[in-house]
C-alpha positions in Angstrom: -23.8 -10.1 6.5 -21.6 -7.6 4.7 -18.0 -7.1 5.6 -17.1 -4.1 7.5 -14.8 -2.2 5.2 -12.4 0.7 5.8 -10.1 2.4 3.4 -7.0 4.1 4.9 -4.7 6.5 2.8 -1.2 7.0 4.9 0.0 10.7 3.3 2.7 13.1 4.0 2.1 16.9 2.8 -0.9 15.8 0.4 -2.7 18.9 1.1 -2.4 19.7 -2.4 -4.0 16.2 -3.1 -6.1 14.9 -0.2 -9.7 16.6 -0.8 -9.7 15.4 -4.3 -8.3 11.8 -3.3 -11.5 11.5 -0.4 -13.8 12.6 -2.8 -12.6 10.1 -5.5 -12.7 7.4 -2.9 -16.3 8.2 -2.0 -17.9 7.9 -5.4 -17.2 3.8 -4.7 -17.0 3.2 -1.2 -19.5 5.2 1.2 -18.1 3.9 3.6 -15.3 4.8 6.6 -12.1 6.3 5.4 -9.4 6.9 7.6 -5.7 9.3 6.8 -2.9 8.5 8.2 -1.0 12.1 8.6 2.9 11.3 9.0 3.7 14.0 10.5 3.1 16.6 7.6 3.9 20.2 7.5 1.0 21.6 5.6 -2.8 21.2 5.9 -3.4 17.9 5.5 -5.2 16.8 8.3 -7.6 20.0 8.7 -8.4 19.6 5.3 -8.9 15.5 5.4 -11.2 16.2 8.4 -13.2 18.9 6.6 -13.7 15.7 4.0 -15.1 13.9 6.6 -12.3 11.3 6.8 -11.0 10.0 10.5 -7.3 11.7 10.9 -4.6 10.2 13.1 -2.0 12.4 13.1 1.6 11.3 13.6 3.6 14.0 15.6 6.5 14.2 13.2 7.3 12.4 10.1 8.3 8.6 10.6 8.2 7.2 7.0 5.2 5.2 4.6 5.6 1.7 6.6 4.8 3.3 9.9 1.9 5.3 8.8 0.5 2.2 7.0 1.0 0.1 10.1 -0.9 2.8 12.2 -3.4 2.2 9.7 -3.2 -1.4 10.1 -3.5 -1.1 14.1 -6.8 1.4 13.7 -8.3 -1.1 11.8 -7.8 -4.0 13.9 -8.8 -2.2 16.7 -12.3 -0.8 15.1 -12.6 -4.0 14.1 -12.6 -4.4 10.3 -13.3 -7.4 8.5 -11.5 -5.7 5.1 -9.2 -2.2 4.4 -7.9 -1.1 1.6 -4.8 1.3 1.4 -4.5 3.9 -0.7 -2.1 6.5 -1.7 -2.7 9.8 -1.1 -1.5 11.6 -3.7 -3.6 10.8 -6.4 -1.9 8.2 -8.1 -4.2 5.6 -7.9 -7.9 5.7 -9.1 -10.1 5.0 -6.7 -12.4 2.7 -9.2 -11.3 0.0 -8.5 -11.9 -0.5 -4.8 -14.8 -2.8 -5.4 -13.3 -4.9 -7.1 -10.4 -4.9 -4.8 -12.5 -5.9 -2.3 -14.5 -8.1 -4.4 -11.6 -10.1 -4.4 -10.9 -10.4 -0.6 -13.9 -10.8 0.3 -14.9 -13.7 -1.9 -12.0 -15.6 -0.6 -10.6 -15.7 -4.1 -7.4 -14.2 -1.7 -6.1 -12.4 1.5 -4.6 -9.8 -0.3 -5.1 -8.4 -3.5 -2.7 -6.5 -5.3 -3.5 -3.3 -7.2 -1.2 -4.1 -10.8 -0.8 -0.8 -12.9 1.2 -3.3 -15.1 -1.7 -5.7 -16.5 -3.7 -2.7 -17.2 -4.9 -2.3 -20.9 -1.8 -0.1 -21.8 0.6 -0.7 -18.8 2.9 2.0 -17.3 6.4 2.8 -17.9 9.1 3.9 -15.4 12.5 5.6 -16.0 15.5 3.1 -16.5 15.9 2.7 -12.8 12.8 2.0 -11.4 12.1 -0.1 -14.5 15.1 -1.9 -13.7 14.5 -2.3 -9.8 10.9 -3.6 -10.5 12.3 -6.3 -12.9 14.8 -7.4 -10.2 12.4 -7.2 -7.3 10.2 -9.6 -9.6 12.6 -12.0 -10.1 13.2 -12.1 -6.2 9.6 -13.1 -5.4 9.4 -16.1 -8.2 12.7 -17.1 -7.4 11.7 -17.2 -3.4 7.9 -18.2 -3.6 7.1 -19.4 -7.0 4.6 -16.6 -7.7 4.5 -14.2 -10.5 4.3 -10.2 -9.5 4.2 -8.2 -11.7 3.7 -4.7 -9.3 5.8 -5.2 -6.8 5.8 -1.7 -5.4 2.5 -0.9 -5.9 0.9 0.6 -2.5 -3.0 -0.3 -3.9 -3.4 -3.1 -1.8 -6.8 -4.9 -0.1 -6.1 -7.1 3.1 -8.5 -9.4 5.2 -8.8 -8.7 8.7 -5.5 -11.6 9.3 -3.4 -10.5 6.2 -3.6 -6.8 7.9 -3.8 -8.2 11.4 -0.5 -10.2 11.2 1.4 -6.7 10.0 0.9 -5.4 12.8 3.2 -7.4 14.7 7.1 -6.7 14.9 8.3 -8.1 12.0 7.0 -5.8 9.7 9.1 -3.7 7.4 8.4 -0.4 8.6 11.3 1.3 6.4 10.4 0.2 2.5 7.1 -2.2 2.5 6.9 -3.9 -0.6 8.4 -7.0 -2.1 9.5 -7.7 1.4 5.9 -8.0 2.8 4.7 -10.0 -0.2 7.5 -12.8 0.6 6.7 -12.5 4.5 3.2 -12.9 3.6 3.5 -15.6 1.8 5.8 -17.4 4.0 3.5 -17.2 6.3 0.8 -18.8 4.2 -1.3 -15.8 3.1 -2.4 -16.1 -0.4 -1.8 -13.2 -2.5 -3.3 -12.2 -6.4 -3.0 -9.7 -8.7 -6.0 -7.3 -9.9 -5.0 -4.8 -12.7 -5.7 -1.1 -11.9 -5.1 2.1 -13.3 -2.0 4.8 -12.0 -0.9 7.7 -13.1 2.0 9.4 -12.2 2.7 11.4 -9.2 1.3 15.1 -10.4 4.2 16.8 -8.7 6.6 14.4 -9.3 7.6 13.7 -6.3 8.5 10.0 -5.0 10.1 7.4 -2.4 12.3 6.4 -4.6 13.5 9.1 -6.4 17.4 9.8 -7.1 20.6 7.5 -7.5 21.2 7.8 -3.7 17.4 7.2 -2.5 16.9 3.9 -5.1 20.6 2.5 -4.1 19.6 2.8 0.0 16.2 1.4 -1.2 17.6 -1.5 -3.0 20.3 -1.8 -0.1 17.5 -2.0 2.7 14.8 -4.1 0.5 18.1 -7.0 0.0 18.5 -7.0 3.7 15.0 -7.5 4.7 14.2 -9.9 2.2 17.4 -11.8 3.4 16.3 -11.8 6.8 12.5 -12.6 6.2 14.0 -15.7 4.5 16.4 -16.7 7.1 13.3 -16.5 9.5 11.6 -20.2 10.5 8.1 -19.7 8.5 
């Protein structure tokens, strides 16, 4: 019996984006999509829903880890055996869901990792983000013994308890990234790397854009990875 899939795409003033992101998504996975609206100011949600995707709509903006645990908590509550998340801004090309799910679903892992870095051709940052990916890297071999090479990369597929157990209180809800994949692993999730394709944000906007934004980043990533270690596993 197949798995019961779901993609969700947690988005924040995509209306610029989010028709062309659904209709990408669709020409792999026919199935449910879901968009998790944080609270935007523009159209995003009427225009999702004119897509045909399922909205839930934050009331005001609460950041990317709380709309991807809403996503999280609608999927465990539908019932899903698989999700992937997705950005919804464009960034990521929706091809490679299958294989994302491939993955997951033939137990080859719990969670599999969408790398933009062991694509044919790779992806380059500015100094700082190059620099902070490099870092955040050497955290996860030095902590779990696993190589990473996307540490930040919000293309992700999850099984039903990868996804399941980020629901709980412990997850991350400010910055998700290398923080999650040392909680997962600590808690015995398995976790491999699939390479897929990005290009950069077409407005240039980001989360971690600006001296300021990367240094609280950095700050706020350091302090949950020091707690998620501290923690009994």
């Amino acid at each position: 019996m197949q798995s019961r899939r779901c993609v969700i795409i947690p988005g924040y003033n995509e209306a610029n984006n989010i028709r062309s992101v659904i209709a990408d998504i669709r020409r792999y996975h026919p199935g449910d999509i879901a968009v998790i609206d944080d609270g935007s100011g523009d159209a995003t949600s009427s225009l999702a829903r004119e897509a045909g995707a399922c909205v839930i709509r934050h009331p005001f903006n609460m950041g990317y880890g709380v709309a991807l645990q809403t996503g999280y908590k609608y999927a465990v509550q539908k019932g899903y055996d698989t999700l992937v998340q997705i950005d919804g801004d464009g960034q990521h090309s929706a091809r490679f869901i299958p294989e994302l799910f491939r993955a997951v679903e033939a137990g080859e892992c719990d969670v599999a990792i969408g790398s933009r870095f062991q694509a044919a051709g790779g992806y380059r940052f500015g100094p700082l983000k190059t620099a902070g990916v490099c870092l955040f890297r050497q955290l996860i071999r030095l902590i779990t013994g696993e190589r990473i090479t996307d540490p930040t990369s919000g293309y992700q597929c999850l099984n039903r308890r990868a996804f399941g157990f980020l629901t709980g209180d412990l997850f991350p809800c400010d910055y998700p990234d290398a923080n999650v994949i040392i909680m997962l692993h600590r808690a015995g999730f398995t976790i491999r790397e699939i390479p897929v394709e990005m290009v950069p944000n077409r407005e240039g906007r980001s989360m971690h854009r600006g001296v300021l934004t990367i240094g609280y980043y950095c700050f706020t990533m350091f302090l949950s990875i020091f707690v998620t270690v501290l923690r009994k596993r």
